[in-house]
N, C-alpha and C positions, 0 to 999 in steps of 0.2 A: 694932223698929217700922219699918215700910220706907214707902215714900212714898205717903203718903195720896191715894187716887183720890178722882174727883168728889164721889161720895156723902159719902165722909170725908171732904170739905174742906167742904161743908156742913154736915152736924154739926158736925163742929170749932167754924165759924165760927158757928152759932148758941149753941154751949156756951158759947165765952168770950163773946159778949154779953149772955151769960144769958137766953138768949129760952127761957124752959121754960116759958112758961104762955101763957096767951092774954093775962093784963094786959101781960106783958112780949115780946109778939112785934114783931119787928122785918119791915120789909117787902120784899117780894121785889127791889126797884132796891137798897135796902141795901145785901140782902145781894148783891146782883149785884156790888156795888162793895166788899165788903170781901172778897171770895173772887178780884176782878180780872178779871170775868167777863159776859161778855154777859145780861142779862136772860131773853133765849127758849131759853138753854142752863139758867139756874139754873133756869126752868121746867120743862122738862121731866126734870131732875134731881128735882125737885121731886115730880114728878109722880110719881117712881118711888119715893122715901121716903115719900108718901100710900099708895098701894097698898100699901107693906110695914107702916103703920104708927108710921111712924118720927117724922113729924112732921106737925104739923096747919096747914092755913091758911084763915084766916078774915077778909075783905074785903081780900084781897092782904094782909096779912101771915100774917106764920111764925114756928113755934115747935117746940121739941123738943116729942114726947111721954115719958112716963115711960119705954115702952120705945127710944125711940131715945135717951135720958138714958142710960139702959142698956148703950147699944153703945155709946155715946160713953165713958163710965167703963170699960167693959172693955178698950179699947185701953191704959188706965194699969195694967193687975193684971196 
């Protein structure tokens, strides 16, 4: 496993805070702060796991979807 780019450290960072659903999503400054990151970079990061599917956000907050759950669990197999 080699060193996880943006997209993967978002995932990552929403996996361990268990943000997989909409009750459990965490908000976009959060997670700006727990990946050590500017806010309008984790946006538009953001913006690019929307379009692929990966994760959803709803009133500024964020969460995994089942398939970016997915790609997230596949980095461990």
């Amino acid at each position: 496993m080699g060193v996880a780019g943006p997209e993967e450290r978002v995932l990552l960072a929403l996996f361990m805070q268990s943000a997989v659903s909409e009750n459990k999503a965490i908000s976009v400054s959060m997670l700006a702060k727990i990946i050590n990151s500017e806010v309008s970079l984790v946006n538009s990061i953001l913006k690019s796991l929307i379009d692929q599917g990966y994760v959803s956000l709803k009133d500024n907050n964020v969460f995994l979807t089942s398939k970016g759950l997915m790609r997230v669990l596949s980095r461990f197999s």
